[in-house]
N, C-alpha and C positions, 0 to 999 in steps of 0.2 A: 517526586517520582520522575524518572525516567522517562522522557517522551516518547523512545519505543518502546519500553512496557507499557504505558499507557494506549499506543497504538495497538498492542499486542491484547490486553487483557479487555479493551472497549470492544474492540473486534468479535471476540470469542464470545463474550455477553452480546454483542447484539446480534450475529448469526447462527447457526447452527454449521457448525465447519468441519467441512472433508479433508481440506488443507491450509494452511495459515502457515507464509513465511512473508516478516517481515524485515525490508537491511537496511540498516542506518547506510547511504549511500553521500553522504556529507563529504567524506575526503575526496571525493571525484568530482567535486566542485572549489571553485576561489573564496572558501568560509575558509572562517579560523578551526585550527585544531580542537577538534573534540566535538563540533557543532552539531545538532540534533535540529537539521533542517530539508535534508534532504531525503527522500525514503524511495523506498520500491514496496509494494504492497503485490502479494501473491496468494490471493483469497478464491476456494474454491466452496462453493454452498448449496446444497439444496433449495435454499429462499429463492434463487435467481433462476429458478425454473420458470419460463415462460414468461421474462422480465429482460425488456430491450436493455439494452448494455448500457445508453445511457441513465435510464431509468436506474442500471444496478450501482452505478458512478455516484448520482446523486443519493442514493440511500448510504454508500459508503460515508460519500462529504456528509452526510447528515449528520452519521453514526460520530465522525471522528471532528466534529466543529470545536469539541473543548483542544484536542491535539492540537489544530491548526491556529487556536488562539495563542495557541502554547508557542509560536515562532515555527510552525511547520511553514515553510518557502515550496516545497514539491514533493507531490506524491505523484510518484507511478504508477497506476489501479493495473492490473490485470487481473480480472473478474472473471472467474468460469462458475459453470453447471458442476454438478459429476459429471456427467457424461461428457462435456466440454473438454473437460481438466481428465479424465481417464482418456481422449482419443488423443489429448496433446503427449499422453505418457507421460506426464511432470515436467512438462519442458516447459519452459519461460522466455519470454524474449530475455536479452542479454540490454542492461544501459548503456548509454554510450557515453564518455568521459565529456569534463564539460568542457563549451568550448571556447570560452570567452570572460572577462573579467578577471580582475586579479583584486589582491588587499590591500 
């Protein structure tokens, strides 16, 4: 399987999800073509109601420990509420390219 469907389909089974975008973000880093190492995670949930942001972080790493055995290098969490993720109006921070290392 696919390490973003896996990210994709572990996600959806362990939250209850308002929105769920996740990007294979690997070509904006010095991996070989095609590598499923890099991610942006953009999870919006009900569960994370009244749950410190770290506390929502590590139930993510919890949820995703087989993905990241899988050769996941980086994930970028950006964890909302509803009401977090509805005053953002679906905006997301943007990544930044990477900026060092080469093959």
């Amino acid at each position: 399987m696919q390490v973003q469907k896996l990210i994709e389909e572990t996600l959806s089974t362990s939250f209850t999800i308002t929105h769920l975008d996740v990007a294979n973000e690997s070509h904006m880093h010095s991996v070989p073509a095609n590598s499923e190492t890099h991610f942006k995670v953009v999870l919006a949930s009900p569960d994370f109601n009244g749950i410190r942001k770290v506390a929502r972080h590590q139930q993510v790493y919890k949820a995703l420990d087989e993905a990241i055995k899988k050769g996941v290098h980086a994930l970028a969490l950006h964890i909302y509420t509803e009401d977090e993720w509805r005053e953002k109006a679906g905006d997301s921070p943007t990544s930044p390219n990477c900026m060092g290392g080469g093959q």
